[in-house]
N, C-alpha and C positions, 0 to 999 in steps of 0.2 A: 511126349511134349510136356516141360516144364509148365506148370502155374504162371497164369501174368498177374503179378499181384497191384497194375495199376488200372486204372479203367479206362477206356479210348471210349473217345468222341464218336461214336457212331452217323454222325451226321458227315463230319471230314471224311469216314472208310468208305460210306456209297458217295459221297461226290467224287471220288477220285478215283474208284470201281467204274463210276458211269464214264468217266473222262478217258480213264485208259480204253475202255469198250469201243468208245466215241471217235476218239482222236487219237490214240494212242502211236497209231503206226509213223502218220503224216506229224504226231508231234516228235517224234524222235526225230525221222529223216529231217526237219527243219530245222530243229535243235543242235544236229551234227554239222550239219549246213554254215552255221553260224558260228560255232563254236570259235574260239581266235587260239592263240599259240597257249601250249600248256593245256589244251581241254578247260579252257575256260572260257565262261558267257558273261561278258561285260551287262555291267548292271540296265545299259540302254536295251541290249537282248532281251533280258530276261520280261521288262515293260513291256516291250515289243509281243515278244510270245503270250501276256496277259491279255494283252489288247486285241489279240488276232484268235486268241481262241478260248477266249472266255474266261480265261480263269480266273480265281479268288483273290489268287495273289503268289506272290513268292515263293512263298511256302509249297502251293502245290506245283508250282513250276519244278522245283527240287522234287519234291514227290515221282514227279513223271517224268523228271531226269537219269532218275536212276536206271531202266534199260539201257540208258545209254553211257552210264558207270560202268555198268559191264562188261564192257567193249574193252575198258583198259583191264581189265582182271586177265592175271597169268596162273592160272592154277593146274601145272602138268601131274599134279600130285594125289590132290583131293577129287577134280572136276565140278569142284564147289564153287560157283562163279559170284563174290559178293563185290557189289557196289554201293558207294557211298558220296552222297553232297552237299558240299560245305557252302554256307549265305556267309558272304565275309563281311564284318559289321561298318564298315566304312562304305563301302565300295557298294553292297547290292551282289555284286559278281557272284555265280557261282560255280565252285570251283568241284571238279569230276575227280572221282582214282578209284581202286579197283584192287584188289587182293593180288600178289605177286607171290608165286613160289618156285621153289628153283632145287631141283632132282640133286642127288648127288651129294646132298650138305643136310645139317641137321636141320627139325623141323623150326628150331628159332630164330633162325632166317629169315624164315616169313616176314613178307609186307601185309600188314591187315591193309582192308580198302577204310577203314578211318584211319590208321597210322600213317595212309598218303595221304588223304587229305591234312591230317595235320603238318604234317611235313613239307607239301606243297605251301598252306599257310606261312609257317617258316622262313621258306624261301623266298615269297613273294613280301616278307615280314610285316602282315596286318595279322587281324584278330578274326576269329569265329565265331561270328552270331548265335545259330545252328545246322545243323547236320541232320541230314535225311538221310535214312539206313533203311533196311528191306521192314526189318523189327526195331522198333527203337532201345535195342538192349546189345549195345556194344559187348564184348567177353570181355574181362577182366581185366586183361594185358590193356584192351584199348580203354579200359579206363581209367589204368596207370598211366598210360601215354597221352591219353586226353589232359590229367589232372596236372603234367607238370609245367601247364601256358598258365600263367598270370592271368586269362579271359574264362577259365574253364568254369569258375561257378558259377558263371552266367551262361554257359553253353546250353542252348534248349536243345535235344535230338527230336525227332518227329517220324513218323513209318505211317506208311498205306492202310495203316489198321487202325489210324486214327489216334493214336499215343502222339503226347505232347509232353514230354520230361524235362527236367534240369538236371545236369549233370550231377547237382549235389544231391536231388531225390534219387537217382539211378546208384550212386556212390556214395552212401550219407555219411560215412565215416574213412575219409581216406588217408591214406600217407602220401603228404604233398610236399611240396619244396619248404613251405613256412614251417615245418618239424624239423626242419636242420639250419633255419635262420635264412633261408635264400627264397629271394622272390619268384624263382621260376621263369620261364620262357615270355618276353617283357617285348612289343612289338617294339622297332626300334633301338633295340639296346646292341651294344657294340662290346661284348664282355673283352676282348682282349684286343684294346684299341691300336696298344703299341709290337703289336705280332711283326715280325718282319723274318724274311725271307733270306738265306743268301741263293738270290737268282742265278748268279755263273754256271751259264749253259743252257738256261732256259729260257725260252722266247719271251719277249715281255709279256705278252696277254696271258699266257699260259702264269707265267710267276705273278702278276697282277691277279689272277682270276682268282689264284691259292690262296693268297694275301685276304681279299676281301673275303673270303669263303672260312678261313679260319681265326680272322678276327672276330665273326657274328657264331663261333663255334659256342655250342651251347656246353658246357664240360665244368660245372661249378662241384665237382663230386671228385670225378679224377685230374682236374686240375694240368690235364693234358690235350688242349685243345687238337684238332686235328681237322683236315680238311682234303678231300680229292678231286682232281679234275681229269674227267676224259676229253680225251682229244677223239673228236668221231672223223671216218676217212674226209669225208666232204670239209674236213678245217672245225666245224661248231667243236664248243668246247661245253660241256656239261659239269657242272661242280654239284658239290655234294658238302657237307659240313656235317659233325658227329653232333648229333641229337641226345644229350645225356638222360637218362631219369635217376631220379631221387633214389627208387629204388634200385638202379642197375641196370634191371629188365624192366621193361623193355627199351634200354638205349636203340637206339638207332644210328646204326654204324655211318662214316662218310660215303662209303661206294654203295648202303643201301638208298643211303637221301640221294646220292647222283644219280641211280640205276631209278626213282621215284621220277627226277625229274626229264629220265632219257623217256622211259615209256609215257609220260606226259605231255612231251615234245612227238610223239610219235617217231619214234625212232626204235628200233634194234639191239639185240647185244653183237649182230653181225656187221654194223657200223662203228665198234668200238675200233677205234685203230690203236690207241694207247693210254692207259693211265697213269697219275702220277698224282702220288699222295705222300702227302707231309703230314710230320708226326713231332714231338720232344722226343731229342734226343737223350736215354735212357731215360722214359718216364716211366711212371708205376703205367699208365694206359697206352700200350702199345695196339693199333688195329690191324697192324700188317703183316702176323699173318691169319688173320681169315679175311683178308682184304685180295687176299693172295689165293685163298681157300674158293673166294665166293666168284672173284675175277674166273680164277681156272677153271671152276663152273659152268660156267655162261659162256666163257670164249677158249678157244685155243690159240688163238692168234695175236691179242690183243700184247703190250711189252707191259709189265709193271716197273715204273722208277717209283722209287723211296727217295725223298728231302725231308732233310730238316729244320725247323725253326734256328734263325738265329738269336 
């Protein structure tokens, strides 16, 4: 066991030692209970849960959410089951996800269970208060991938052991978006507003779904926006947009943010019925094939189409 070179609150790790002891089991089932679409607890929940069992506040509502983070972790690989949740600073909500890995493919693949949470952020495109983790010491990757939101140096993380950090004390010297002139991941911003699609042949929702999904494509690095949409058997359509970082790794591919927000949705890779992902035609950033790689992965059945921007 590494050194914690910061000090925790010992008064936060027995309230929330005694909480879990206490309530722990009936606070989970009711929290699941509640939960709405995507594994998230609307900010009246989370009150609600304060009010009914005591607790301090938000903060440890996330704290004792996390068993139930766990629930979305896929880890066939490691059987390391890590969960993480996110207070999203508008809203209150807090938002659940869980470590994803997938047999077959390299291990950079991996979804960390903070890399969904930020990602889910993303997509739902508000901002991150703080984030509750087992330890409040994200690995490295996810603090690349934390630092490239315009919110991050205000991001507190928080753990059961009573750590209360800011991303900039966890990370005090990072490589961020502002060392190559770009603002970073900006809630709201619409980086490639004039994206357009030649649809012929594809349904409108499905060509609309792309459309909006790779206009808010986050790609100021390889200047190759991209974006994917699964179409699941029951008709839902799950999109996905390429999540760039500054330094590369850890971007976050389109089918990994869609496959984020299928397991979010509770859904399957046995419900995929088909994909379809759009790319620039002959860009420097092409994702199709380990799009191709991670799809074949997960499903045998599922079809991939490739389009392209017009």
């Amino acid at each position: 066991m590494s050194e914690r070179p910061f000090r925790a609150d010992p008064a936060i790790a027995r309230r929330i030692a005694h909480a879990t002891e206490a309530i722990g089991p009936a606070f989970t089932e009711r929290l699941t209970a509640e939960l709405g679409p995507g594994h998230v607890l609307p900010g009246a929940g989370v009150e609600g849960l304060m009010t009914d069992f005591g607790l301090a506040g938000p903060r440890d509502v996330a704290l004792l959410a996390l068993p139930a983070a766990t629930r979305l972790a896929r880890p066939p690989i490691s059987g390391f089951f890590v969960g993480a949740v996110g207070i999203e600073a508008a809203s209150g909500d807090l938002v659940l996800g869980g470590n994803v890995e997938f047999p077959g493919l390299d291990l950079g693949s991996t979804i960390h269970g903070e890399g969904f949470v930020a990602a889910r952020i993303f997509q739902r495109d508000t901002a991150l208060a703080v984030l509750a983790t087992g330890e409040a010491r994200p690995c490295a990757h996810c603090r690349q991938c934390l630092s490239e939101y315009a919110w991050s140096r205000d991001l507190e993380l928080i753990d059961p052991l009573g750590h209360t950090l800011s991303l900039a004390e966890l990370y005090p010297w990072p490589f961020v978006p502002g060392d190559l002139g770009e603002p970073g991941i900006v809630p709201g911003a619409v980086p490639w507003p004039d994206l357009a699609l030649d649809a012929a042949g594809l349904e409108p929702d499905l060509a609309g779904a792309l459309i909006r999904a790779g206009r808010r494509a986050h790609a100021p690095y390889g200047r190759c926006p991209a974006a994917i949409a699964l179409r699941l058997h029951d008709g839902r359509l799950i999109v996905g947009s390429l999540i760039e970082s500054v330094s590369f790794n850890p971007t976050i591919s389109p089918l990994q943010s869609a496959l984020i927000g299928l397991h979010a949705d509770g859904a399957g890779y046995a419900d995929i019925a088909s994909a379809t992902l759009a790319v620039v035609r002959g860009g420097d950033v092409d994702p199709t094939a380990a799009t191709r790689a991670l799809l074949g992965a997960i499903t045998s059945s599922a079809t991939l189409t490739v389009v392209t921007w017009s």
